[in-house]
N, C-alpha and C positions, 0 to 999 in steps of 0.2 A: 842234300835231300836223300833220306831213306829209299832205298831202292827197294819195290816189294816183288815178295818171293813170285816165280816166276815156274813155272812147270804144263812146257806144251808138247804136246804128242805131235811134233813134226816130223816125225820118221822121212825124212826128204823131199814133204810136203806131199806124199804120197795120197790119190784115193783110194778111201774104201768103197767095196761096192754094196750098193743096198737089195737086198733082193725084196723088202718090202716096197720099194717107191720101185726098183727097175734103174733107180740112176744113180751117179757115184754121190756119195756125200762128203764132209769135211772133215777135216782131223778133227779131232778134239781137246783141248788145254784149258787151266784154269789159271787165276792170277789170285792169289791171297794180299789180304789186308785188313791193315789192322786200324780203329779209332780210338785214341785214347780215351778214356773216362775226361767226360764233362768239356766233348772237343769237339771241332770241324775235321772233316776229311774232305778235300776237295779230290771227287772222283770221277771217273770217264768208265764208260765200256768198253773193254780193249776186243772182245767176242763175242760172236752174234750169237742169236737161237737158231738152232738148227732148221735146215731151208727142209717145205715139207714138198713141195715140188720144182724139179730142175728140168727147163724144155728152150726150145728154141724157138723163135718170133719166126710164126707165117705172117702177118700185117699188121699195119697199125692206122689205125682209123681214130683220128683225132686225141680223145683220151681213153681208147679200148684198144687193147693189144690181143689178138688172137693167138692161140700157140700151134705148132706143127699137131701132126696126129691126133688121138682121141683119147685126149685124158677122161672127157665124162665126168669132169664135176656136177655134184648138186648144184645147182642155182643158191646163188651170193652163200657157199658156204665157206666164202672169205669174207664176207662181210662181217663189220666192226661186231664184234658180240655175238656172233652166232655159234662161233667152235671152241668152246671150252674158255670165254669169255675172252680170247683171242683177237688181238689187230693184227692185219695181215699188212705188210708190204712186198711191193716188188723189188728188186733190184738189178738194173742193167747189169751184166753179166759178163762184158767183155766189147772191145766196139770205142769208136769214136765218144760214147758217151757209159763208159764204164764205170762203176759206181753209182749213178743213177738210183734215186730213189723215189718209188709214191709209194701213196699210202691207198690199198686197194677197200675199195667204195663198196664194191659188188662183182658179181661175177656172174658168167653163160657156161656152158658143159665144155668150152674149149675156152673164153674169152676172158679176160678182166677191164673191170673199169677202173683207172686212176685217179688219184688227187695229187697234184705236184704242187711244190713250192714255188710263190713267187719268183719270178726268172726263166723257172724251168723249163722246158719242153720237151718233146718225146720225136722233136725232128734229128734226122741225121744217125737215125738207128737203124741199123741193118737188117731187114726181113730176108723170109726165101727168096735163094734166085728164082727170077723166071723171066722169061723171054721178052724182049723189047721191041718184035715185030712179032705180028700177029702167025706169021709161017715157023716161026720158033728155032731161026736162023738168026738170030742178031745177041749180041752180047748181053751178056747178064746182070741183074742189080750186084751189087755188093752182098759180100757173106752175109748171113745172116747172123745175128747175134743170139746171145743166149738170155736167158732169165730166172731167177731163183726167186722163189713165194717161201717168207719167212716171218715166222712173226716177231713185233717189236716184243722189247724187252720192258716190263714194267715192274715196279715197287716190291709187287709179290715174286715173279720170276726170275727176276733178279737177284733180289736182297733177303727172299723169302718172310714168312709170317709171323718168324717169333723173337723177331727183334725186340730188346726191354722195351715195354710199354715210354712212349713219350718220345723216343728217336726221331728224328725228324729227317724228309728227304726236303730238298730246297731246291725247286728246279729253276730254270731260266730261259725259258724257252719261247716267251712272247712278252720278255722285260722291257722292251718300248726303247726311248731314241735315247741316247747320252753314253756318260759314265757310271760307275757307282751302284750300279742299279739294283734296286729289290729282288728278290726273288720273287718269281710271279706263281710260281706252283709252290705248295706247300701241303705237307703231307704228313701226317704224324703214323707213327707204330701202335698198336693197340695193344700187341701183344699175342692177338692171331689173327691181323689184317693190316689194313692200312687204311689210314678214313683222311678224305679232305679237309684242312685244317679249315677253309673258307666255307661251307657249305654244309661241310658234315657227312657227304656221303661218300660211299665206299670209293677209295682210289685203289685198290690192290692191284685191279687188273686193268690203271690207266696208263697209254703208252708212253714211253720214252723216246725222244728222237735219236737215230742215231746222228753218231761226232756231236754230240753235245757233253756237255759235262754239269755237274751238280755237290750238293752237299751234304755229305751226310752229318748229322749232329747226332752224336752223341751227349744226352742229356741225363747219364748213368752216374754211377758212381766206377764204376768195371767197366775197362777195354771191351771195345767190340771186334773181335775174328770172324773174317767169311772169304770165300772163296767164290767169284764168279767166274762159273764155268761153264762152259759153251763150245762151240765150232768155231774155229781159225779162221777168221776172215781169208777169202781167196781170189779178191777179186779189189779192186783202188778203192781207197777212200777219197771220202770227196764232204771236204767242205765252203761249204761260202762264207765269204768275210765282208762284211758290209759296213757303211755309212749308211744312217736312217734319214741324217738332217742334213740342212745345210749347213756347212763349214763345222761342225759339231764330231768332236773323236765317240766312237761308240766302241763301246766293250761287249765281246760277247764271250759265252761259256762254251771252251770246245774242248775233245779230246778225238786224239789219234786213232784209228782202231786200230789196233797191233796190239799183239799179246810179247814183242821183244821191245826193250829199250831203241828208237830210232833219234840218231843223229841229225839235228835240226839244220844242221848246213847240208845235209845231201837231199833233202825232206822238199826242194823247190818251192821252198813257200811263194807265192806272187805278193809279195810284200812292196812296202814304199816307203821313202825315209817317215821317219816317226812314228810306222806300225813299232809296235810293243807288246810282248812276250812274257804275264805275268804267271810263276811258279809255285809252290804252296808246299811247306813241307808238314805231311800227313803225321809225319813221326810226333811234332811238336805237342805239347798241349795248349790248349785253349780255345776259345770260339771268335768271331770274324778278324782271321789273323791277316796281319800283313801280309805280302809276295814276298818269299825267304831268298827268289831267285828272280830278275827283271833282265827281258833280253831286249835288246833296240836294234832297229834298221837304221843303217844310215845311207840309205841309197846303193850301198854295195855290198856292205859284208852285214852278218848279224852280231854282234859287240855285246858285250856284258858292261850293263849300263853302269854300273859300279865303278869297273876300274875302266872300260872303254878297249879291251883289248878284246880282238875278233875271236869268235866262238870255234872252238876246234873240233875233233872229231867226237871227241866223250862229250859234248853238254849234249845231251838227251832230252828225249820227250820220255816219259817212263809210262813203263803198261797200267794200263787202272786208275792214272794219277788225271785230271783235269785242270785243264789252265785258262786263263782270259786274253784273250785275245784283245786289243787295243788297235781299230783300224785308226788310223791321221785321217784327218777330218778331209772334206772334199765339197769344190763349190756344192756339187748338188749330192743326191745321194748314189751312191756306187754300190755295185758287188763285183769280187772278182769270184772265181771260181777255184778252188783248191782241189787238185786231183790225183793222187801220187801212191803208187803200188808200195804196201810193205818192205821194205829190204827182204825179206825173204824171200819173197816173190820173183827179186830179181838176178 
């Protein structure tokens, strides 16, 4: 599988400081790639969009999280559509529940209101210390944790607007219970937008989940080159891997955030014999191609279902690239939770 060009400003993971927001921000790095003429590219977001505020949790009150000091936002100028056709999310920042993601609702001059995924919750996060008897002698909560407001990545900021008219994005993001499964978003190129292929109406600036992954089609006659570029994730990715039915294997579209190739055996996946590991090579041509590469659990090691021999330190998950995930089926329905720092990071 073609490995795509890779070029990240990790100067030793250093930050920069911002003197517009007052707080450090992220490196910056792109990942290039290419689709061939009249092909599929099965792709993932290896980099976020850059966070437009970085603060630390004074409380959390159900689904609204307060922040320390006095940012003074406008009221819900995180909310869906209001900044520059903009979704905002939060993300836990560090902490027992690092990587953490919602998708903010609205907002107060210090506060946000969340939306989490089913599963989720926003318990076992660390606020400010402060005192556990009233004379303000007795020991303290736990650190507090931090949080970054970013926005998601969509069609247009992503991929931008002047992809050949007819390009398709193919997402997966609420594909329903099994295998196999349809693409439930679908997206066409206009040529200076992006229009919902079901509806008709503008998708440019609809979001993308992050660790998901998707398709691009090329429907051209000419390769398509682009480069997503962005901020260095710096903080765990976190995905869920679920069963939706009973006793039913379900595939989902995920990818890594990491802008470097990461080694699938040091990666902790919580896998279980019969989870499966399908890979896509982008280089090839053609449209709904087979897995070029199948990795299987077998209760201990990760194996190359082909020849069956355990996967060593080079099979990789590669930057940009999207894969499907294959949970083994379970009486009832399961998620486990996937949560694991970059190798950079560590």
């Amino acid at each position: 599988m073609k490995t795509p060009k890779i070029c990240c400003l990790l100067t030793a993971i250093a930050l920069a400081q911002s003197s517009l927001l007052g707080v450090s921000t992220d490196p910056v790095g792109f990942v290039s790639i290419s689709v061939p003429a009249n092909s599929d590219a099965i792709l993932a977001v290896p980099l976020n969009r850059a966070a437009e505020f970085k603060g630390v949790i004074q409380s959390i009150s159900g689904n609204v999280i307060t922040v320390t000091g006095t940012p003074a936002w406008t009221a819900n100028a995180f909310a869906p559509g209001v900044t520059a056709n903009k979704t905002y999310a939060v993300q836990i920042a560090g902490g027992a529940k690092e990587g953490l993601i919602g998708r903010i609702t609205g907002n107060g001059v210090d506060t946000i209101t969340v939306s989490l995924d089913s599963g989720d919750d926003l318990t076992n996060i660390g606020t400010v210390a402060i005192p556990l008897d009233p004379d303000g002698a007795g020991p303290l909560t736990a650190q507090a944790d931090q949080i970054d407001i970013k926005p998601y990545w969509t069609p247009g900021s992503l991929l931008g607007t002047n992809l050949p008219a007819a390009t398709e994005f193919l997402g997966f993001e609420n594909s329903g219970t099994g295998v196999n499964k349809a693409a439930s978003e679908i997206y066409g190129a206009t040529g200076s937008s992006w229009e919902n292929g079901e509806t008709g109406d503008d998708a440019t600036h609809s979001p993308i989940k992050f660790g998901k992954s998707f398709i691009l089609r090329n429907n051209s006659a000419s390769p398509i080159s682009l480069s997503m570029v962005g901020s260095v994730p710096m903080t765990a990715a976190v995905i869920r891997l679920s069963t939706l039915g009973n006793n039913t294997d379900q595939d989902q579209r995920i990818g890594f955030m990491s802008p470097v190739p990461e080694s699938i055996i040091n990666l902790n996946i919580p896998a279980q014999a019969g989870d499966i590991i399908f890979g896509f090579d982008n280089s090839a041509s053609g449209k709904n191609k087979s897995a070029s590469i199948v990795y299987a659990f077998d209760g201990t090691n990760w194996v190359n279902d082909e020849t069956g021999d355990p996967l060593s330190i080079n099979d990789k998950l590669q930057p940009g690239f999207g894969y499907m995930f294959r949970k083994f089926r379970t009486a009832t329905p399961q998620t486990v939770v996937w949560r694991k720092l970059p190798s950079y990071l560590q």
